[in-house]
C-alpha positions as CSV (number, residue, x, y, z in Angstrom):
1,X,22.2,7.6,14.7
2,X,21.1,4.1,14.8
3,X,22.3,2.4,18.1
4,X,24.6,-0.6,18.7
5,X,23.3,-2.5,21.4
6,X,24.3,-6.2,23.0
7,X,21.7,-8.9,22.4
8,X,22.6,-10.9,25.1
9,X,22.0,-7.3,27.3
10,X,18.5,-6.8,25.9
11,X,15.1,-7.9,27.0
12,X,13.0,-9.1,24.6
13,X,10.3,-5.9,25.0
14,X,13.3,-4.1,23.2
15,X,14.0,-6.0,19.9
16,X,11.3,-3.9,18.0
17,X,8.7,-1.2,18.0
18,X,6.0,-3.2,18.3
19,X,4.0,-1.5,21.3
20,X,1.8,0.6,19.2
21,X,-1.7,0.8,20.1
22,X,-4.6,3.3,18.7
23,X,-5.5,6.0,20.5
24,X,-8.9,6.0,22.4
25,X,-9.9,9.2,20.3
26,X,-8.8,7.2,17.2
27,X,-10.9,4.4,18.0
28,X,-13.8,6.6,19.0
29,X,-13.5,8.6,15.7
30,X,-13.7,5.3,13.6
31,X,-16.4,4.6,15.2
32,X,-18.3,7.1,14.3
33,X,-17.8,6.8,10.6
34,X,-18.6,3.3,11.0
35,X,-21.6,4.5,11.7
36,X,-21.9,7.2,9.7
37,X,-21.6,4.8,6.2
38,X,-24.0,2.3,7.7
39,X,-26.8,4.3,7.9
40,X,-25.8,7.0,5.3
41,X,-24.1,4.6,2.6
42,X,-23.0,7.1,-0.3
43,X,-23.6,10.3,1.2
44,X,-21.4,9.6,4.0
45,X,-18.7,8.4,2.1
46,X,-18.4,11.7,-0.5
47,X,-18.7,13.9,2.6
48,X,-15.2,12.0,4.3
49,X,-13.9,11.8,0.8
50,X,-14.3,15.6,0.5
51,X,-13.1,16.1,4.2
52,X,-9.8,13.7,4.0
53,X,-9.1,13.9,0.8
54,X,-9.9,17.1,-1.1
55,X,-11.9,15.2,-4.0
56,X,-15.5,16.5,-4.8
57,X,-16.8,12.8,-6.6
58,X,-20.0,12.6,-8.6
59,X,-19.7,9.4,-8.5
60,X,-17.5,6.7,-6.7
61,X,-16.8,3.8,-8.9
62,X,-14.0,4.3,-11.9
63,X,-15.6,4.4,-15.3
64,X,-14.8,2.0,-18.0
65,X,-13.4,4.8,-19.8
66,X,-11.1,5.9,-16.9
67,X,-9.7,2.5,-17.0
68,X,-9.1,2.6,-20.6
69,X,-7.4,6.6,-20.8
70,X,-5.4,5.1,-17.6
71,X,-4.0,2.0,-19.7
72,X,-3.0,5.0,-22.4
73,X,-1.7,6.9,-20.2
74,X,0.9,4.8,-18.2
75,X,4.3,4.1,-19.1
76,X,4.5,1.3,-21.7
77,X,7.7,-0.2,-19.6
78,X,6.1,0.4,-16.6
79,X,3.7,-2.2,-17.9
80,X,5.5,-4.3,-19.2
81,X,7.0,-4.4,-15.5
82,X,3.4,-4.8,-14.2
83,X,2.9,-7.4,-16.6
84,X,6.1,-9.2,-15.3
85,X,5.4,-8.9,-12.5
86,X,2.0,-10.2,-12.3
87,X,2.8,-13.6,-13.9
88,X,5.7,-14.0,-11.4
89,X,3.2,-13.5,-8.7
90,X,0.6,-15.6,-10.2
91,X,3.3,-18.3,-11.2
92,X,4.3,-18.6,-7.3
93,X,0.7,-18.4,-6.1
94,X,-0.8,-20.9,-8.2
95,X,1.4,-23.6,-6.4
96,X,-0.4,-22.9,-3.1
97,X,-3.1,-24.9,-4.4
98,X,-4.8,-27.2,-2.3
99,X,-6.9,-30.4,-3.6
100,X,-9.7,-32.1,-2.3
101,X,-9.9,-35.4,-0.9
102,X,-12.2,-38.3,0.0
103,X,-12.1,-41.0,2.1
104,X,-13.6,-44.4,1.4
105,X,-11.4,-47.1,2.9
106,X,-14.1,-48.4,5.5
107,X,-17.1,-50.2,4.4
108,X,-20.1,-47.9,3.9
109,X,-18.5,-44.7,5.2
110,X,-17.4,-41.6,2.7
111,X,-15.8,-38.7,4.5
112,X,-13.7,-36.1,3.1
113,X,-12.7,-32.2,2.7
114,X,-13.5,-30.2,-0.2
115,X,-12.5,-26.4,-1.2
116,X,-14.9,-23.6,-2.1
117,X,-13.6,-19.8,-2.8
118,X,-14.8,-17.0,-0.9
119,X,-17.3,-15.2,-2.9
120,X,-16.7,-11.5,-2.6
121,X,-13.9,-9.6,-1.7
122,X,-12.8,-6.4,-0.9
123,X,-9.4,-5.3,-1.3
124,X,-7.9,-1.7,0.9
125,X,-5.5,0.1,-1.3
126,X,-3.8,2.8,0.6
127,X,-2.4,6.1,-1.2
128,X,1.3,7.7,-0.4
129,X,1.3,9.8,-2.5
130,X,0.0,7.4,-5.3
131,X,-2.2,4.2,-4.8
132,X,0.3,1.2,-4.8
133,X,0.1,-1.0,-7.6
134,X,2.0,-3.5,-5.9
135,X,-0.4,-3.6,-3.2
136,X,-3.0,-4.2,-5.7
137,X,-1.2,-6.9,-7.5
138,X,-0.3,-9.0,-4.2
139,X,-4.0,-9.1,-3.1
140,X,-5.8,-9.6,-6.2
141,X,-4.1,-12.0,-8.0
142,X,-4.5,-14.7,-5.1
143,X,-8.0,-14.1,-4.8
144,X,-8.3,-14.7,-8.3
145,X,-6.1,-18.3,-8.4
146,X,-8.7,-18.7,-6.0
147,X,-12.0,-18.5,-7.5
148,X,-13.2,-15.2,-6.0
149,X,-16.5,-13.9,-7.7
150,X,-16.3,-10.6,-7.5
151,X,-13.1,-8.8,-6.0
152,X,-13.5,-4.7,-5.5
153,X,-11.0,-2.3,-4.8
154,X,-11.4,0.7,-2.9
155,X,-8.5,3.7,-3.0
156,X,-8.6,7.2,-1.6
157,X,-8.7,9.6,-5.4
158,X,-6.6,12.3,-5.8
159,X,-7.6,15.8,-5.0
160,X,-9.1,15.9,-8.8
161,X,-11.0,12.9,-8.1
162,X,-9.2,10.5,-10.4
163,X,-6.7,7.9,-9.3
164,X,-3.7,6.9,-10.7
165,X,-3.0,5.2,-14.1
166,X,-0.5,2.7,-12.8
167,X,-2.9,2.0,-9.6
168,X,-6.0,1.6,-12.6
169,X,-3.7,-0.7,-14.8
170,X,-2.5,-2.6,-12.2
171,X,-6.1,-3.6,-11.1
172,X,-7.1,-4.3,-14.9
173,X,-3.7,-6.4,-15.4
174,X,-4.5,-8.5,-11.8
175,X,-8.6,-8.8,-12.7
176,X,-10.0,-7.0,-10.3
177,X,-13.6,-6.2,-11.0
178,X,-14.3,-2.9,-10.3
179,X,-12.8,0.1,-8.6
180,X,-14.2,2.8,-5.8
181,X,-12.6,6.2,-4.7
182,X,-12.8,5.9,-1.1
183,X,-10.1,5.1,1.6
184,X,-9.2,4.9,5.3
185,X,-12.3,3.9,7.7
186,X,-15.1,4.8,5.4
187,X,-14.0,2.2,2.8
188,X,-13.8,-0.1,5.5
189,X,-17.3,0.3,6.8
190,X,-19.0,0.3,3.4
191,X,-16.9,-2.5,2.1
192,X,-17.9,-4.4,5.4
193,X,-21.7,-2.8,5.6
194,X,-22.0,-2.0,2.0
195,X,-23.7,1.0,0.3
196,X,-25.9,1.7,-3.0
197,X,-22.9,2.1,-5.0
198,X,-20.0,-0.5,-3.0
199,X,-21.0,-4.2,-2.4
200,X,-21.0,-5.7,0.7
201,X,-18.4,-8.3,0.8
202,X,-17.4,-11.3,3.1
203,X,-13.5,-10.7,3.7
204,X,-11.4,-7.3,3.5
205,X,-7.6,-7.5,3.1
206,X,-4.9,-5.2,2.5
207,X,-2.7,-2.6,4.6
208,X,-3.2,0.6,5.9
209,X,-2.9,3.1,8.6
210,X,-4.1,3.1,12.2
211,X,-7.6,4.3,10.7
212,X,-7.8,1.3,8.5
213,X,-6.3,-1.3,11.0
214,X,-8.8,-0.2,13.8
215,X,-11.9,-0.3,11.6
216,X,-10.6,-3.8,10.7
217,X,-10.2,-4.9,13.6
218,X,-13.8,-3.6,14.5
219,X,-15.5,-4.9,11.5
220,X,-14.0,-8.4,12.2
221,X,-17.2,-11.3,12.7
222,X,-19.6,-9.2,10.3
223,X,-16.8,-9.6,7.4
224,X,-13.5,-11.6,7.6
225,X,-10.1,-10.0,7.7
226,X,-6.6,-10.9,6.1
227,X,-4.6,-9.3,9.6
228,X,-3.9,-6.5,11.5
229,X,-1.1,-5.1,10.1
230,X,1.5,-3.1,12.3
231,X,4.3,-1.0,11.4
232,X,6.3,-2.4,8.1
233,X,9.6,-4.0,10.1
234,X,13.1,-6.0,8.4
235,X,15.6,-7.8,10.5
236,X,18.8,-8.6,8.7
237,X,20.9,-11.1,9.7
238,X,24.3,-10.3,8.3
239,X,27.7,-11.7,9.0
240,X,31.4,-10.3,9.1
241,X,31.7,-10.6,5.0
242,X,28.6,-8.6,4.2
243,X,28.7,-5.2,2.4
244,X,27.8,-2.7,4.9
245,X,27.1,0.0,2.0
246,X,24.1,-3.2,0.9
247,X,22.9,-3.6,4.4
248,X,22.2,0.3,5.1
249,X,20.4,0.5,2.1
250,X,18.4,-2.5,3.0
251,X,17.1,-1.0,6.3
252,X,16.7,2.3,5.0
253,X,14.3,1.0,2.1
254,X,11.9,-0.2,5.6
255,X,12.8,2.6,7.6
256,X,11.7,5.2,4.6
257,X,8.0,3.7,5.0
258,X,6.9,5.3,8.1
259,X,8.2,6.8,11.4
260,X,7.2,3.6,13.1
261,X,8.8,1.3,10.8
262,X,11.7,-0.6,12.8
263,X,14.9,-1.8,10.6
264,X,17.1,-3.5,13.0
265,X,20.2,-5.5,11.9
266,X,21.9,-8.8,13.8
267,X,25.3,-10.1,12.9
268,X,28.5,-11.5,14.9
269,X,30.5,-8.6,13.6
270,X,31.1,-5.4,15.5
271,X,33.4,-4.4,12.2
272,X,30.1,-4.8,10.0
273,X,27.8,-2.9,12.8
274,X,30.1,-0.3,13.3
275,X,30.7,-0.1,9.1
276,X,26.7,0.1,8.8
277,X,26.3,2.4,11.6
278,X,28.5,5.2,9.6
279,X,27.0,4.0,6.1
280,X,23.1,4.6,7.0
281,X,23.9,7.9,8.2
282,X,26.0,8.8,4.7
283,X,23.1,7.5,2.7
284,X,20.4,9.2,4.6
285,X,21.9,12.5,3.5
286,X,20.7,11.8,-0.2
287,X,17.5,10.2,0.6
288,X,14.5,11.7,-0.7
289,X,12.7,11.1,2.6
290,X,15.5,11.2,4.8
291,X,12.9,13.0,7.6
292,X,10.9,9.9,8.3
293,X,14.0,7.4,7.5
294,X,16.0,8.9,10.1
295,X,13.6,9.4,12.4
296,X,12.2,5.6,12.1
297,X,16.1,4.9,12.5
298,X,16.9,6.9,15.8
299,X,13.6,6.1,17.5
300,X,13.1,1.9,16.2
301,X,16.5,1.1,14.5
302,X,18.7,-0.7,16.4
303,X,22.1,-2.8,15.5
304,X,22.1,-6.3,17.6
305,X,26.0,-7.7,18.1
306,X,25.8,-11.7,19.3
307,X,28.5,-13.7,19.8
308,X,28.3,-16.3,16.8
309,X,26.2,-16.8,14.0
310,X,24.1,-19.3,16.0
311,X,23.0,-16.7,18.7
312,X,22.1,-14.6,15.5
313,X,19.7,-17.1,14.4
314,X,18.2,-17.5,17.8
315,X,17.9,-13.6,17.6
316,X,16.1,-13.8,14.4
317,X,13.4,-16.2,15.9
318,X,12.8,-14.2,19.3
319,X,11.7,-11.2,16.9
320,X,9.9,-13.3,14.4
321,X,10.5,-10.1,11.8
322,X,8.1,-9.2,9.1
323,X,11.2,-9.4,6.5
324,X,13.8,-11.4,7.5
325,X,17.4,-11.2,5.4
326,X,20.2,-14.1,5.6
327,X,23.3,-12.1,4.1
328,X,25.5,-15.0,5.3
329,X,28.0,-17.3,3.2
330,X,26.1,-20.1,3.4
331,X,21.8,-19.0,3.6
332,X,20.8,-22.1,2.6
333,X,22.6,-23.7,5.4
334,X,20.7,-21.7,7.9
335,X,17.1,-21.5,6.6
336,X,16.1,-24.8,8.2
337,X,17.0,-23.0,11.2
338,X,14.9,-19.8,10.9
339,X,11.4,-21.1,12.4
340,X,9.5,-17.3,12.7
341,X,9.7,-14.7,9.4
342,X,7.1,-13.9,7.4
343,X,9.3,-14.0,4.3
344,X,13.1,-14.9,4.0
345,X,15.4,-13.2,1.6
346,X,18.9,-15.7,0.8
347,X,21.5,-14.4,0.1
348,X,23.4,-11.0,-0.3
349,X,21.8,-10.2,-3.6
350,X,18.3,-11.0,-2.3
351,X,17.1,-7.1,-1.3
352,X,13.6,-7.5,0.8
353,X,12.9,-4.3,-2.2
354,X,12.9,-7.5,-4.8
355,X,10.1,-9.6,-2.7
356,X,7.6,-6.2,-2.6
357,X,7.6,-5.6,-6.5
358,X,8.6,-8.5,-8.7
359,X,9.7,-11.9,-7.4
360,X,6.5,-13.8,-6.6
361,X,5.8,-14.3,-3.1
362,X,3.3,-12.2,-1.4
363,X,4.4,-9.3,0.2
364,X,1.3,-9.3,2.5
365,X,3.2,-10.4,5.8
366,X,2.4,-10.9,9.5
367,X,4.1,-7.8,11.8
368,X,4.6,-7.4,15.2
369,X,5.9,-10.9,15.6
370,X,2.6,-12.6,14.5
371,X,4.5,-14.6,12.2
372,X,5.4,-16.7,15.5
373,X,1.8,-18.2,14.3
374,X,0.4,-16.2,11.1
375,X,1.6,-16.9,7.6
376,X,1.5,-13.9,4.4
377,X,-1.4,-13.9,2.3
378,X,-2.2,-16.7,-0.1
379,X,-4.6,-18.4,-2.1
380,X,-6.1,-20.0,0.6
381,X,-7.1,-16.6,2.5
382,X,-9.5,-16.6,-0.5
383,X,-10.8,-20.0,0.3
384,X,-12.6,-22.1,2.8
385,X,-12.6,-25.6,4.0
386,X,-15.8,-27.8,4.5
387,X,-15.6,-31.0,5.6
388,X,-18.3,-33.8,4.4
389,X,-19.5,-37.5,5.6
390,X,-21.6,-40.3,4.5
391,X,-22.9,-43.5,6.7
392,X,-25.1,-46.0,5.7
393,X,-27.6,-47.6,8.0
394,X,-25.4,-50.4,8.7
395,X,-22.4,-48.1,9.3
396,X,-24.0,-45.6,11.4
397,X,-25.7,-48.4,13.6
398,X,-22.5,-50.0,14.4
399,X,-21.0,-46.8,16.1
400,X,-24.6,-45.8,17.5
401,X,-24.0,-47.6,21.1
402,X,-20.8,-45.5,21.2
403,X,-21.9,-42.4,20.3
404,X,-24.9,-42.3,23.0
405,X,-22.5,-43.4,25.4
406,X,-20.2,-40.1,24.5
407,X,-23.3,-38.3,24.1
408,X,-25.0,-39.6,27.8
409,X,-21.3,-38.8,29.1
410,X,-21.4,-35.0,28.4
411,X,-25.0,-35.1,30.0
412,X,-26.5,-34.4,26.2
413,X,-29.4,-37.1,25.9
414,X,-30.8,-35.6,23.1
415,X,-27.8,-36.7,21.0
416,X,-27.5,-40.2,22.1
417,X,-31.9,-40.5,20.8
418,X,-30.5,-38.9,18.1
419,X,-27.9,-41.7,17.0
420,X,-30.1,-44.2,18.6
421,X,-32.9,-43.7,16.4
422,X,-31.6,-45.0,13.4
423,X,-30.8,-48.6,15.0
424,X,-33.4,-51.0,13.7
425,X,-36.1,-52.1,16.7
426,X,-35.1,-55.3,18.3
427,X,-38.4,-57.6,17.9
């Protein structure tokens, strides 16, 4: 049963489940096949697919014609729901735009900032059971707004070696521009190292388990990375007029993910907490995956009681959630106050279910309280800043004196000659 506990009582080590660390034979194991793909490319990565996941692959990269019996095969509402879907994604993502700019306000000086995509990217699509199309539209579709060259997917297959039609349909619907059957460590390393078949790219996003996150984490400075995910996690912030029978069902959709989820609830109500309490253990009796719900529930779930609504808020920005829900009266009232959630949900008819499937915004989202600094995934994950200047002669030799004198000051006399140089000879 999911406790009740008294904010104000609590440190803050106890909000969440957020201690989770890989074990030192987990790290030692990803190591390995980190090595393993980098010297053995292909080989290496049939042998782990045939070891982890049951699939003997003649080759790793879907066919043309897989893609095209996998469009056939899926539901025609399902993708019309993909299809949906996709432009409301794309439709939110294509505001995150950023422009150039230049600056030329000062007499023979042009400086500005300018935007170039990343050019190849690799995109980790976990499977449980299936491969997750949402997963596959949230991370391609961004890089794409973007300008990406090239963005490859890489999924674990199915014991028969083929992967699911709406995983293949969602990655022809999004753009992505080719598909591999691998997963877990191995698709890391050979997105990061690459192989005869899999490209080497320069960034790697999207979840996984503690396989994945590790070999991210190790792979980071030879590629780029998105994050390192953690546990999926929702706070919901609920007052006294909320429907308890709403709110279980909101942190059992987060608790049904994984053991280690944490779905924890906040509210000034000890009616609601005590009504929820009751209702998440009447609705785990008809959930499908009720073992790992409950489990996630009695060992991260907690129910936080404050005061007012005020402490609530305060609450909310101590955890800095992954999913953060306002089922208040007034959410609009308090979202200037919420400074830490990866993504906010107004509204008692908001479900966090609606933000991972349909509504827009990314459901790629800082864990483990990162989103105290770390935003979700946009376009601009898939781009880089450079920065550019111009000085004439005249310019640069009227800030010359200065600069040497900076230069001299940090005992670098090779820059000061440097600037120096330029300034005509005095006769």
């Amino acid at each position: 049963m999911i406790r009740i506990l008294d904010f104000d009582a609590l440190e803050p080590k106890d909000f969440l489940n957020r201690d989770i660390q890989a074990e030192a034979d987990v790290s030692a194991a990803v190591d390995k096949i980190l090595q393993e793909v980098r010297t053995r490319g292909d080989d290496a990565l049939r042998e782990y697919t045939r070891r982890f996941d049951g699939a003997e692959l003649d080759a790793l990269q879907v066919t043309e014609k897989e893609f095209d019996e996998a469009m056939e095969a899926a539901s025609p509402y399902f993708l019309e729901t993909l299809r949906e879907a996709a432009e409301n994604i794309r439709h939110f993502h294509e505001q995150q735009r950023q422009n150039d700019f230049v600056l030329v306000d000062r007499p023979g000086i042009v400086m500005g900032q300018r935007w170039t995509p990343v050019e190849k990217v690799g995109v980790c699509v976990p499977r449980s059971p299936e491969a997750f199309p949402s997963t596959i539209l949230m991370n391609v579709i961004p890089a794409k707004i973007a300008g990406v060259r090239k963005i490859v997917l890489v999924t674990p297959p199915r014991t028969d070696g083929s992967v699911s039609p709406e995983a293949l349909a969602a990655a022809r619907l999004a753009g992505a521009d080719a598909v591999f059957k691998t997963g877990g460590a191995q698709a890391v390393a050979a997105l990061a190292y690459g192989t005869r078949s899999i490209p080497q790219v320069d960034k790697i996003v999207g979840p996984g388990g503690v396989f994945v996150a590790t070999a991210k984490r190790k792979v980071f400075g030879q590629v780029d990375i998105d994050m390192i995910a953690g546990p999926s996690e929702i706070l919901v912030l609920a007052d006294g007029n909320s429907n308890p029978k709403w709110v279980a069902a909101d942190l059992l959709s987060q608790a049904e993910h994984d053991v280690l989820a944490s779905a924890a609830l906040v509210t000034d109500s000890r009616i609601l907490a005590e009504a929820v309490q009751a209702e998440i253990e009447a609705q785990l009796e008809t959930l499908p995956r009720q073992d790992v719900a409950r489990k996630s529930i009695e060992d991260n779930g907690k129910i936080l009681v404050t005061d007012n609504l005020e402490k609530a808020v305060e609450a909310a920005n101590r955890i800095a959630p992954e999913h953060l829900e306002l089922c208040v009266d007034d959410p609009f009232a308090l979202l200037p106050q919420i400074q830490n959630a990866g993504s906010i949900f107004l509204g008692r008819s908001t479900p966090e279910a609606l933000g991972d499937y349909f509504a827009g915004p990314n459901h790629t989202l800082p864990t483990s309280g990162t989103a105290r600094f770390s935003s979700p995934l946009g376009v601009d994950d898939f781009r880089k800043r450079s920065s550019f200047l111009y000085y004439d002669q005249a310019a640069l030799c009227g800030a010359a004196d200065r600069i040497a004198d900076f230069a001299r000051r940090e005992g670098l006399e090779g820059h000061a000659r440097s600037a120096l140089s330029r300034k005509p000879e005095t006769p």
